[in-house]
PALUM-503657 format. One record per residue (C-alpha): residue in one letter; x negated, y, z negated. Coordinates in Angstrom, 3 decimals, m for minus. Last residue first. Example, Ala and Ser with C-alpha at 12.3 -4.5 7.8 and 13.67 -1.06 7.14 Angstrom:
// PALUM-503657
S m13.670 m1.060 m7.140
A m12.300 m4.500 m7.800
END
This chain:
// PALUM-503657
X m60.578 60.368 31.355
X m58.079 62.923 29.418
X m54.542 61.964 30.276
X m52.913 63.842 32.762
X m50.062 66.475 32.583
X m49.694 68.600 35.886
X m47.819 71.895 33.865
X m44.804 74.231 35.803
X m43.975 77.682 34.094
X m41.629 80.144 33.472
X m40.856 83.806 32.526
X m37.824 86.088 31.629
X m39.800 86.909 28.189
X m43.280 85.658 28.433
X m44.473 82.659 27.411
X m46.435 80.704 24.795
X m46.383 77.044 25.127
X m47.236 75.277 21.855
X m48.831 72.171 21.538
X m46.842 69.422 19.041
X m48.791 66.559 20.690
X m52.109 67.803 22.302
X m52.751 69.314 25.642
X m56.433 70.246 26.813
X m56.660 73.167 28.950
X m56.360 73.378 32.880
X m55.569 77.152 34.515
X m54.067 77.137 38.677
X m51.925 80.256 37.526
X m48.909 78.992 38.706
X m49.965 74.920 38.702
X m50.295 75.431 35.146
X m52.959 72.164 34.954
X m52.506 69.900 31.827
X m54.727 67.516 30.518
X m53.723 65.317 27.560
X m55.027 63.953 24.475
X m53.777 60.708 22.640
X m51.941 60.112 19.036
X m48.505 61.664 20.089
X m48.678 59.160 23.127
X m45.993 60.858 26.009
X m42.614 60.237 26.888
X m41.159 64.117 27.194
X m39.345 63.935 23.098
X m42.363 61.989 21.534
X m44.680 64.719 22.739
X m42.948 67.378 20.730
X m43.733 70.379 23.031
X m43.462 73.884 20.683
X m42.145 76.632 22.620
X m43.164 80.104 21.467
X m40.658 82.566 22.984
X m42.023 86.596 24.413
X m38.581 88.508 24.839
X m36.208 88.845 27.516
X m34.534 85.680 27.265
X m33.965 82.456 29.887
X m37.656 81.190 28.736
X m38.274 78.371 30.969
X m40.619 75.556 30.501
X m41.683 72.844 33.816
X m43.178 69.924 32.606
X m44.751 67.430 35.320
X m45.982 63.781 34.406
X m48.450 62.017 36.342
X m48.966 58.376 36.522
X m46.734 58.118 39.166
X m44.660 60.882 39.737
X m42.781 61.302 36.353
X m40.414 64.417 35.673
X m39.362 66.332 32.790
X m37.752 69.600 31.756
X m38.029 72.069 28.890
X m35.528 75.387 28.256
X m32.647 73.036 28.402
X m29.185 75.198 29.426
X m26.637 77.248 28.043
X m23.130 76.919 28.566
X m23.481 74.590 25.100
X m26.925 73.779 24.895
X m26.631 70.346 23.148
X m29.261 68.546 25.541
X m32.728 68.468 25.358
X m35.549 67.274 27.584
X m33.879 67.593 31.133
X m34.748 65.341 33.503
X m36.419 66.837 36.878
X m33.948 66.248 40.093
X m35.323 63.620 42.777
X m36.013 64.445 46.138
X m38.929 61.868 46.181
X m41.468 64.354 48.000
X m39.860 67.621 45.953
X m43.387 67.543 43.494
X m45.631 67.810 47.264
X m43.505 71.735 47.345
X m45.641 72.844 43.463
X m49.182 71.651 45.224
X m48.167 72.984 48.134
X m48.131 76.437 47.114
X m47.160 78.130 50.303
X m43.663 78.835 49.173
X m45.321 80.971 46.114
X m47.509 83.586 47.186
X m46.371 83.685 50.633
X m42.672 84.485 49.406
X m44.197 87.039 46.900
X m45.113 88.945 49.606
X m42.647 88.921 51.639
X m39.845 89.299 48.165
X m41.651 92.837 47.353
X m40.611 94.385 50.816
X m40.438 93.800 54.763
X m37.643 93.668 57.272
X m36.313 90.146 58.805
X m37.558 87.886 55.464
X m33.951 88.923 54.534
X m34.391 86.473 51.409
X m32.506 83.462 50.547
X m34.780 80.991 50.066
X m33.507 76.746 49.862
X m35.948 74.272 47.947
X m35.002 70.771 46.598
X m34.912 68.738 43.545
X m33.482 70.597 40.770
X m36.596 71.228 38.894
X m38.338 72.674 42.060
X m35.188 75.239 42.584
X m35.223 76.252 39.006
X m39.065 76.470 39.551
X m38.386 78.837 42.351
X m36.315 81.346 40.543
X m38.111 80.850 37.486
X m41.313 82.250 39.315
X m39.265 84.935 40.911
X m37.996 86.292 36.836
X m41.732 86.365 35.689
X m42.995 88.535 38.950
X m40.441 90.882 38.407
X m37.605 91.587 40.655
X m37.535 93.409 44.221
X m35.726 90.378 45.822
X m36.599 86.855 45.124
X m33.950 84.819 46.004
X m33.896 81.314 45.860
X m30.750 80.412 48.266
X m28.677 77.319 46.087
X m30.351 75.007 43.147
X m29.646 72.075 45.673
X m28.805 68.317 44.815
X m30.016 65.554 46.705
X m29.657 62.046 48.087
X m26.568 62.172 46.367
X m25.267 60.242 43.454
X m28.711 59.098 42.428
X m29.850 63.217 42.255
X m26.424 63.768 40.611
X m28.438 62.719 37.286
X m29.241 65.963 36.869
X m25.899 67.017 35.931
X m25.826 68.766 32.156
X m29.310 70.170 32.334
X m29.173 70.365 36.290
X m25.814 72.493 35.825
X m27.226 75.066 33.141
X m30.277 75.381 35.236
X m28.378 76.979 37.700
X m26.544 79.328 35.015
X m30.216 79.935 33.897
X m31.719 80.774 36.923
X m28.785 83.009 38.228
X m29.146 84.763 34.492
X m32.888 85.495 35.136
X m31.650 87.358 37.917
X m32.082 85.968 41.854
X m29.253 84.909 43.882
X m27.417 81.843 42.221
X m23.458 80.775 44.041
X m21.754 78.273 42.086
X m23.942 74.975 40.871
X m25.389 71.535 41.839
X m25.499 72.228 45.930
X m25.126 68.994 46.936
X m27.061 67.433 49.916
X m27.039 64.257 52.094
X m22.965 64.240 52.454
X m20.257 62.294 52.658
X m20.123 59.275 49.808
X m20.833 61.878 47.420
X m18.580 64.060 47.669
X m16.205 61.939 44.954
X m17.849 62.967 42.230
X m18.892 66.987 41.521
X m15.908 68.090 44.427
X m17.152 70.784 46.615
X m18.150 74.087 46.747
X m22.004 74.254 48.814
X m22.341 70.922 50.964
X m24.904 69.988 52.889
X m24.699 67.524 56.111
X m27.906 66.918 57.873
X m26.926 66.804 61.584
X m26.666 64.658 64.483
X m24.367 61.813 62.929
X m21.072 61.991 64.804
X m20.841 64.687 63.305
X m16.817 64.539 64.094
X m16.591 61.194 62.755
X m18.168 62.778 60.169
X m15.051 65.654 59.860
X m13.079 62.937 60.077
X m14.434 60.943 57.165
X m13.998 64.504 55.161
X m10.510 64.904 55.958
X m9.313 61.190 55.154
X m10.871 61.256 51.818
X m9.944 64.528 50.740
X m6.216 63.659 51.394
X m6.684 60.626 49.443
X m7.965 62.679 46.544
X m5.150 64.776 46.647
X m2.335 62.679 46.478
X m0.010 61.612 48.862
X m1.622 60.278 52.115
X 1.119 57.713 53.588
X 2.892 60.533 54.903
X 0.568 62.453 56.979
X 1.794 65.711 57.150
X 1.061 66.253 53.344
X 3.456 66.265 50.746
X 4.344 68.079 47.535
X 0.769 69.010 47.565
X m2.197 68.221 45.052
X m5.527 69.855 46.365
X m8.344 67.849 47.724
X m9.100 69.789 50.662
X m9.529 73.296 49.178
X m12.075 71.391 46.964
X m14.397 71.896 49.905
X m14.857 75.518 49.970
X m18.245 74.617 52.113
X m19.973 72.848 54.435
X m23.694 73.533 55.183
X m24.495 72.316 58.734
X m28.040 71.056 59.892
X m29.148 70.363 63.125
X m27.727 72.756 65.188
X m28.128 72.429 69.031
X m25.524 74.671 70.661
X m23.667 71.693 72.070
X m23.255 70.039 68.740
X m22.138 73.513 67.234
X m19.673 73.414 69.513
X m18.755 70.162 69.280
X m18.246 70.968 65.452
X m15.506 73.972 66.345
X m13.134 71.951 68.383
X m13.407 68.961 66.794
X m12.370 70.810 63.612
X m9.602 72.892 65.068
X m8.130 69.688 66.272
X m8.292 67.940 62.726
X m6.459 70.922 61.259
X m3.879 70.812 64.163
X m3.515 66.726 63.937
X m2.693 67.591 59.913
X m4.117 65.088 57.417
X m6.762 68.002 55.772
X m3.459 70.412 54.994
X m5.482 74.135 54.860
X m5.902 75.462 52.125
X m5.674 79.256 51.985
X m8.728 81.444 51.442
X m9.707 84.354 48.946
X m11.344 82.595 46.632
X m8.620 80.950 45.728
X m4.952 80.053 47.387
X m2.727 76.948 47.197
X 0.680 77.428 49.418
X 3.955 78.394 48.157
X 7.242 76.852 46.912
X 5.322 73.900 45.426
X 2.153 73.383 46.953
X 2.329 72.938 51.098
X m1.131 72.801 52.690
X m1.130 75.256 55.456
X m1.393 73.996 59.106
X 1.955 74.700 59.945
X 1.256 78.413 59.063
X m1.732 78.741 61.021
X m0.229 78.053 64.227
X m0.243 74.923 66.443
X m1.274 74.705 70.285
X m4.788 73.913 69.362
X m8.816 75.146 69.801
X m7.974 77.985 67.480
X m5.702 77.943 64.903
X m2.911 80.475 66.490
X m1.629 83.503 63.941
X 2.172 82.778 62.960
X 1.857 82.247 59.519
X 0.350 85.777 58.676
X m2.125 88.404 58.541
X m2.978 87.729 54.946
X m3.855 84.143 56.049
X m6.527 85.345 57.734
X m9.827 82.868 55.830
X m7.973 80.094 56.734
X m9.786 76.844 55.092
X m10.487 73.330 55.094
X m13.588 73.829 57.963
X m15.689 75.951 55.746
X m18.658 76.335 57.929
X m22.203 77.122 57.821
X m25.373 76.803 60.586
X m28.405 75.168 60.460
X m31.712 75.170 62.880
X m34.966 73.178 62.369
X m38.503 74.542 62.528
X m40.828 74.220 65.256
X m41.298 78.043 66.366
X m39.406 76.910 69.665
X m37.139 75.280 67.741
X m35.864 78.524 65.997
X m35.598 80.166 69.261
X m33.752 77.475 70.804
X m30.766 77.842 67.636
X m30.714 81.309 68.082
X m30.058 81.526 72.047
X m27.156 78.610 71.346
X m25.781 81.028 68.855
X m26.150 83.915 71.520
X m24.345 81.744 73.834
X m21.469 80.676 71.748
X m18.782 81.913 73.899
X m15.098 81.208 72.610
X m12.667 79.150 70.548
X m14.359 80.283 67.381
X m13.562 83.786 67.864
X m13.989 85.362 71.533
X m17.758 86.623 71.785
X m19.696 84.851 68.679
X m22.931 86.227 67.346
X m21.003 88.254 64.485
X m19.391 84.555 63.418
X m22.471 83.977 61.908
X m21.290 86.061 59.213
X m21.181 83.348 56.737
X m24.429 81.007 56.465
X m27.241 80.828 59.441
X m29.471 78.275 58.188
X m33.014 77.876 58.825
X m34.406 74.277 57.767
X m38.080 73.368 57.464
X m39.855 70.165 58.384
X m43.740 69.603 58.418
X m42.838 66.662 56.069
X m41.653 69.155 53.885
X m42.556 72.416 54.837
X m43.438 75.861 53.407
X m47.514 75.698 54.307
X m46.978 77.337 57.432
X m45.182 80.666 55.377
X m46.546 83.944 56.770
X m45.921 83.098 61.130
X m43.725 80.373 61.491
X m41.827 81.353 58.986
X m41.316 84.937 59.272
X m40.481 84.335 63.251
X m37.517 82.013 61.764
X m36.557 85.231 60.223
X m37.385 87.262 62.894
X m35.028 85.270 65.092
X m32.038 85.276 62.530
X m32.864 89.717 62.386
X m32.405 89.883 66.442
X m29.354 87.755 66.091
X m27.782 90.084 64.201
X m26.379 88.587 60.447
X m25.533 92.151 58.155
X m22.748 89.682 56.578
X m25.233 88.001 54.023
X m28.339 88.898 54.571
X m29.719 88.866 50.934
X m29.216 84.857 49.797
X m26.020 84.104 52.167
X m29.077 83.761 55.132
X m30.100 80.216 54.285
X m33.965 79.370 54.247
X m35.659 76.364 54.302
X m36.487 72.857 52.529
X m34.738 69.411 52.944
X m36.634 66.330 51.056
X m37.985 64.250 53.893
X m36.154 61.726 56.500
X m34.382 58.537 56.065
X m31.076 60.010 55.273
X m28.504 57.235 56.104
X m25.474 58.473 57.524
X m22.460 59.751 56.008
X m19.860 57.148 54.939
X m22.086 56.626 51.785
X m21.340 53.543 49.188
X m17.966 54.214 47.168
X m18.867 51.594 44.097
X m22.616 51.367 44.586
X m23.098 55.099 44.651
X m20.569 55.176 41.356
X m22.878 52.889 39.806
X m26.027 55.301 40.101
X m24.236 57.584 38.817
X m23.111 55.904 35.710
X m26.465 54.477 35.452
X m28.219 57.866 35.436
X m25.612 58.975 32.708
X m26.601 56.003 30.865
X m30.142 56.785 31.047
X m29.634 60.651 29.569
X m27.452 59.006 26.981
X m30.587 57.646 25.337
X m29.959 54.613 23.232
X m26.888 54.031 25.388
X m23.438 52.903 24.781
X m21.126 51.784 28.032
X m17.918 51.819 29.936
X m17.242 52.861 32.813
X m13.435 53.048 34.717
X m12.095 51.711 38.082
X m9.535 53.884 39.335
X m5.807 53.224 38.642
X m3.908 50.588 40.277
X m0.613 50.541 41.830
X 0.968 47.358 43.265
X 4.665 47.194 44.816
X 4.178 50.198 46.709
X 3.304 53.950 45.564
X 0.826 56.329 44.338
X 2.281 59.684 43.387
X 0.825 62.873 43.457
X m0.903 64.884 40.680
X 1.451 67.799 39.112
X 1.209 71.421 40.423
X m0.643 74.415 40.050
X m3.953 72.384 40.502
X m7.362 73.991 40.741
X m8.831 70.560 39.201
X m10.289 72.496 36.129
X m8.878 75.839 35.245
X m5.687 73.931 37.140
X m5.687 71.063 34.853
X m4.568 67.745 36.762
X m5.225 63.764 35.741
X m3.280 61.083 37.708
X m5.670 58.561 36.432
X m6.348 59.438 32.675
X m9.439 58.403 30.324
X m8.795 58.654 26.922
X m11.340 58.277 23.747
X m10.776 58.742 20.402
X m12.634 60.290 17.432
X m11.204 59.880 13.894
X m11.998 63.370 11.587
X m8.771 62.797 9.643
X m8.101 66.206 11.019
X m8.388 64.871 14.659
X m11.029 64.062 16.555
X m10.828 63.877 20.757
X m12.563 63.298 23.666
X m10.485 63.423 27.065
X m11.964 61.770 30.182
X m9.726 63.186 33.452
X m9.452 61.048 36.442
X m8.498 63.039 40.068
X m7.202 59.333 41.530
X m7.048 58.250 45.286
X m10.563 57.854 46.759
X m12.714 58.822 43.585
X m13.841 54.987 41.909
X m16.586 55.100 39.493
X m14.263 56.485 36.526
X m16.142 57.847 33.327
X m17.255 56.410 30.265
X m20.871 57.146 28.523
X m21.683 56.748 24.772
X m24.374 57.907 23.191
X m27.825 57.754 21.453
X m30.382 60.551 22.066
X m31.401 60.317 18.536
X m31.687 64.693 18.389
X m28.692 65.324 20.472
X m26.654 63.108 19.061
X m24.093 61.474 21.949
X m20.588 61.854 23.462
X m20.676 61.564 27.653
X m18.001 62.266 29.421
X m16.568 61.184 33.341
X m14.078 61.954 35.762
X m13.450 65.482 34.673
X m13.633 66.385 31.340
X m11.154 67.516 28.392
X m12.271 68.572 24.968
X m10.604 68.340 21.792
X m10.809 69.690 18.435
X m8.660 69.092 15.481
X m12.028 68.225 13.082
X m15.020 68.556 14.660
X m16.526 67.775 18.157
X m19.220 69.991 19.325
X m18.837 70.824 22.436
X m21.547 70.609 25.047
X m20.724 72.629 28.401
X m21.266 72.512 32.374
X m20.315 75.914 33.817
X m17.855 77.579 36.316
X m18.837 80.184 38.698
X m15.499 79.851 40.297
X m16.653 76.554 42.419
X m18.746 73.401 41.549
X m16.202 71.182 41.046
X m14.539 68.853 38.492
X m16.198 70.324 36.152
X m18.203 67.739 33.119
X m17.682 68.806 29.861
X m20.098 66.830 27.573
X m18.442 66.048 23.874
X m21.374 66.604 21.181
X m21.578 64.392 17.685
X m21.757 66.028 14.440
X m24.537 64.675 12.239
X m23.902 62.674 9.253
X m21.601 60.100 10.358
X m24.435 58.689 13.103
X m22.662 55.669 14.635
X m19.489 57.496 15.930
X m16.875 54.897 16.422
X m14.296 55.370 19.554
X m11.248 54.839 18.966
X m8.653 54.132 22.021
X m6.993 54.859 25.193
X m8.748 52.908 28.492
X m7.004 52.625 31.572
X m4.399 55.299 31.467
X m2.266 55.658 34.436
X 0.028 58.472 35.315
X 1.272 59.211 39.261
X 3.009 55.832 39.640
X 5.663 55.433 42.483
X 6.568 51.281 41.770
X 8.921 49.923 44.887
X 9.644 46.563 43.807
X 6.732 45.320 40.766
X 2.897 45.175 40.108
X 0.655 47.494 37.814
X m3.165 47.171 37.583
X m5.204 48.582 35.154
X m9.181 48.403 36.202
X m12.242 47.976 33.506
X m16.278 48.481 33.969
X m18.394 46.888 31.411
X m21.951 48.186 29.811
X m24.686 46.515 28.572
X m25.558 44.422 31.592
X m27.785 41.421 31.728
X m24.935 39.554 33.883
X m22.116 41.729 34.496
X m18.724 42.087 32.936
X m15.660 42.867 34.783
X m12.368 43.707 32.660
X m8.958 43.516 34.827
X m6.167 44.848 32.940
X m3.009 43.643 34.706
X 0.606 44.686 34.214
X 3.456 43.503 35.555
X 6.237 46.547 35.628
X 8.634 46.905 32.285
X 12.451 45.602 31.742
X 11.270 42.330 30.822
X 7.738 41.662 29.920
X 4.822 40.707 31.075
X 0.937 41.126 30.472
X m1.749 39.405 32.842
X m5.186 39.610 31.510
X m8.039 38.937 33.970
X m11.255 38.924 33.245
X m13.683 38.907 36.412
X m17.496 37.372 35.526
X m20.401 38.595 37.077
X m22.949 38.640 39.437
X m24.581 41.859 40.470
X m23.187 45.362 40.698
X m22.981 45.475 44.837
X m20.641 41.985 44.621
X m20.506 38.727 42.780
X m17.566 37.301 41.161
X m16.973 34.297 39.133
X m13.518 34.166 37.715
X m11.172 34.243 34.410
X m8.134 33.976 33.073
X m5.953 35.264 30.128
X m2.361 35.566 29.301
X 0.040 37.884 27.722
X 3.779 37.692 26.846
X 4.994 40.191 24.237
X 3.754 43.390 26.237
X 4.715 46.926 24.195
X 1.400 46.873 23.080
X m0.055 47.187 26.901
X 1.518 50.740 27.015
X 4.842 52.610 28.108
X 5.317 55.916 28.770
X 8.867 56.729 30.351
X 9.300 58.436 33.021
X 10.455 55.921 36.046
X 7.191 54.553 35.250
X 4.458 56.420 32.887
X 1.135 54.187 32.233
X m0.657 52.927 29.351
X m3.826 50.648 27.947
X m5.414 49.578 24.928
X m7.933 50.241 22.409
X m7.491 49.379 19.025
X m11.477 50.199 18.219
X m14.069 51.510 19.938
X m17.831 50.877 19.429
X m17.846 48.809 16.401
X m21.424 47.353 15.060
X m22.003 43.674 14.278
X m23.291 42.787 17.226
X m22.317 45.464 19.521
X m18.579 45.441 19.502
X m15.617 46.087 22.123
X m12.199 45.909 20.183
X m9.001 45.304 22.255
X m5.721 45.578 21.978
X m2.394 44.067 23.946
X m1.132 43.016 19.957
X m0.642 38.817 20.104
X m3.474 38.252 22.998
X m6.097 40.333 21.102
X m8.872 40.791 22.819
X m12.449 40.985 21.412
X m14.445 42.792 23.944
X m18.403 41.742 22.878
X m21.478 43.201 23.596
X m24.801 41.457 22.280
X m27.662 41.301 25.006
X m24.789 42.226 27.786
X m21.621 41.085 28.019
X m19.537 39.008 25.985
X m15.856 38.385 26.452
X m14.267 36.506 22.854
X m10.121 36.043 23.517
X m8.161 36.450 20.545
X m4.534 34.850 19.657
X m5.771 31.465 20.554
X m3.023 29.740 22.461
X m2.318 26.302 20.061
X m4.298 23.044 21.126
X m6.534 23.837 18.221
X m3.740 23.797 15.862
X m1.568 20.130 17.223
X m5.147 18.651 17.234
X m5.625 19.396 13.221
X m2.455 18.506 12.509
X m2.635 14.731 14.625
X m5.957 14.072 12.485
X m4.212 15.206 8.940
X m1.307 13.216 9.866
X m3.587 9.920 11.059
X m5.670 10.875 7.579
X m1.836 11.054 5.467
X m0.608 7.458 7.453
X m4.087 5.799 6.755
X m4.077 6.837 3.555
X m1.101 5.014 2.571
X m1.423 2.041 4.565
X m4.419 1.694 1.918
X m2.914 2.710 m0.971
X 0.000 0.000 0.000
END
């Protein structure tokens, strides 16, 4: 009997403990990287992603608007989990796939992809069902945990575009404050470097906003919106369109925590090239230098003054080339060379464009092809090169059109936009221009209540289809720069990005530029390069013309902006520092410098670094107009505190020894370049 009785309670016991572990676990484990985990919960639609045994954001899940009314993955009672290999531009990977239903409420799928040796995850929201229009989707909403309590964190604002002289910015996040950025953030300690980086890598059919927030119990979270519109950010007066058909899904969205969030910003960018690879064609030649005539010219453009300013080159600045190359650029106002508008006779164009070959450099010219400059003088005004007026070309917004900057969008889908582009670009082609800065891009990404194609409804989509036309258009015989454009999703269509607004030549233009490379350097893998805009030196002092050009140097290429057609300070200072090939061999690898410090608010780094080799370059810049001691902590550029240095001011051509903790002494309005090498 004892026996038969144990037998029955172990064979109970045995049965129990099969009955449990065939049960749905209520948390599925995803690791990625060296020790990143997403624990899901299948019972609650959260997630946790850890680091060991740290938290990095907690109770996160997802949420959308339908037919509006917010709903989220909590509200989901039946969830399930699967996975699959994939293997694409990121590497090979896993695909996680959690499918959420429930009655009354669209499918939903949130899609996590992990990557092998990667510490960092990317994450999709899909939503299935009849007919869905969608125009709100949030990927990721959810906690993020700040591993340095006793220092306040700093919230990067990121602008959508480049335009209205608007500025990168650090916020400090306290209590009740928030801080909204476009496409991507970055929260980190300045002085440990450590961070966290999330933005979206996908731009084709979502404007994403990243919104940081702590409230007054001093939590932070993290949001990251598809369907996102601000107009002091986006330029939108009106909601973000509507994606529609029986599966929606938001833009893919970043994840990851870095030691130094300088590197993850790099990877983000980097990632976002892999994700929307270049339309444009493949820039195999050297880092673009030149002139552009917006600098000091502006609308005084003859062409007797563009041929002396190609003259100018050939004959006081030989040594201003890159790869023997240099670019000169005709900007606004080259319409004063045209008989008959844009339609008409380009002969004197086609005479500039010769003359600048002849002296073996390259020419450019400028358009804004998005645009209508005359709207003021009415609807009913023919776009040239069609049979359709201005007024049907105008993108509609609400009961009125979108204006800034004194021009009127114009609808990017529209067969009379597109005609007035291939009219205007085959001209150029015929005149012989081999470079063309675009500009007043953003124009074409607007929100509109509808656009004349009808399967383009939002903004991003509309950008999309108007730039790949315009390169269809290019039909790749040019280098394509553009000046105002969007930060993210340009990238896929043109060589070079101007980083900032418009910079002439004050102190303040360097700064404000600087501003942009201290808070978006890591465009450079985005792009193949970013621009510090026309260098102008003017009749300033010698200090504020040096930081002119370094800010150029820093950022990664070289564009002047003088009227080298008449004579004065900026001739001679031209020759003394665009022939200084030692500073122009620095732009070989087109690659921005990296700023040293962060946390400057609107400001920008005074200190930035760049390796070539075993050489490391340090340019300083002292944005005030008083004499500044700056002390170089050698464990903050990458160099041995306990070794000794030689550094070269490749200004004044002077080598000293350089020891950790040196001080820099410079003027006010002032900056310099050092070649640091160790001793031998």
């Amino acid at each position: 009997m004892i026996v038969r009785f144990l037998f029955r309670h172990q064979t109970f016991f045995i049965l129990s403990l099969l009955f449990l572990c065939t049960k749905p676990a209520s948390a599925i484990i995803i690791g990625f990287g060296k020790a990143g985990k997403i624990e899901y919960n299948l019972k609650t639609g959260t997630f946790n992603v850890v680091n060991g045994a740290k938290p990095w954001l907690l109770k996160a899940f997802s949420q959308a608007e339908y037919q509006k009314k917010l709903f989220s993955s909590k509200d989901y009672k039946e969830i399930t989990y699967r996975k699959q290999a994939v293997k694409d531009g990121f590497g090979n990977g896993l695909k996680h796939i959690f499918l959420l239903k429930q009655t009354g409420l669209p499918e939903m799928l949130q899609v996590f992809y992990t990557y092998s040796g990667k510490d960092y995850f990317m994450m999709n929201l899909i939503l299935n069902g009849a007919d869905l229009s969608i125009n709100h989707i949030v990927p990721i909403y959810g906690n993020l945990v700040d591993q340095e309590h006793a220092n306040v964190p700093v919230s990067l604002f990121v602008p959508f575009d480049n335009d209205t002289f608007i500025s990168y910015n650090t916020v400090p996040l306290i209590a009740n404050v928030s801080n909204p950025s476009a496409e991507v953030t970055a929260l980190y300690h300045d002085q440990s470097r450590k961070g966290f980086v999330i933005g979206s890598i996908e731009h084709s059919n979502w404007k994403t906003g990243v919104i940081t927030t702590m409230d007054s119990d001093k939590k932070i979270s993290i949001k990251t919106i598809c369907g996102y519109t601000e107009q002091s950010i986006t330029r939108d007066k009106i909601a973000h369109g509507y994606l529609k058909g029986n599966s929606v899904s938001s833009a893919k969205v970043f994840f990851g925590a870095f030691d130094d969030w300088r590197w993850g910003m790099e990877t983000y960018a980097k990632l976002n090239r892999i994700s929307e690879p270049p339309i444009v064609f493949n820039w195999n030649n050297t880092t673009p230098v030149g002139w552009n005539s917006w600098g000091a010219m502006q609308e005084k453009i003859t062409l007797e003054k563009a041929n002396q300013v190609s003259d100018f080159f050939a004959d006081s600045l030989k040594s201003f080339r890159s790869g023997g190359v240099a670019y000169i650029d005709l900007d606004s106002y080259w319409d004063n060379l045209l008989k008959g508008g844009l339609a008409g006779d380009y002969s004197e164009l086609k005479a500039f464009a010769d003359h600048t070959k002849s002296k073996g450099l390259k020419p450019g010219i400028y358009w804004a092809p998005f645009v209508d400059w005359g709207f003021a003088g009415g609807g009913n005004r023919k776009a040239e090169g069609t049979d359709y007026t201005f007024g049907e070309l105008w993108t509609k917004v609400g009961t009125g059109y979108h204006d800034i900057d004194g021009a009127r969008a114009l609808d990017p889908t529209h067969p009379g936009t597109r005609q007035r582009i291939a009219t205007v670009i085959n001209k150029f082609k015929e005149c012989g221009f081999e470079m063309i800065k675009i500009d007043f891009l953003g124009h074409a990404a607007i929100e509109s209540d509808h656009f004349f194609d009808p399967k383009i409804t939002t903004g991003m989509q509309a950008y999309k289809t108007g730039m790949e036309f315009l390169l269809k258009q290019l039909d790749g015989k040019m280098l394509v720069y553009a000046a105002i454009s969007p930060n993210l999703a340009s990238g896929r269509y043109v060589h070079v990005r101007r980083i900032a607004c418009d910079a002439f030549k004050s102190i303040k233009d360097t700064e404000y530029t600087l501003n942009s490379v201290s808070n978006g350097w890591w465009q450079s893998y985005l792009y193949n390069y970013i621009d510090a805009d026309h260098v102008v030196f003017s009749d300033q002092s010698d200090g504020e013309n040096t930081a002119r050009f370094l800010s150029a140097i820093v950022t990664g290429t070289c564009i002047t902006g003088d009227d080298f057609s008449r004579e004065g300070k900026w001739t001679s200072t031209a020759q003394r520092l665009l022939n200084q090939t030692e500073i122009l061999k620095i732009l070989e690898d087109g690659k921005a410098f990296v700023p040293v410090e962060g946390n400057k608010g609107k400001s920008a780094s005074q200190l930035f670094v760049k390796d070539l080799g075993s050489v490391k370059y340090l340019a300083a810049f002292n944005y005030g107009d008083e004499a500044k001691y700056l002390t170089v902590d050698f464990s903050r550029i990458g160099l041995k505190a306990n070794e000794l240095y030689h550094a070269q001011n490749l200004i004044n051509q002077k080598t000293e020894a350089f020891k950790n903790n040196q001080t820099i002494n410079l003027a006010g309005k002032d900056a310099l370049i050092l070649k640091i090498m160790p001793e031998k």
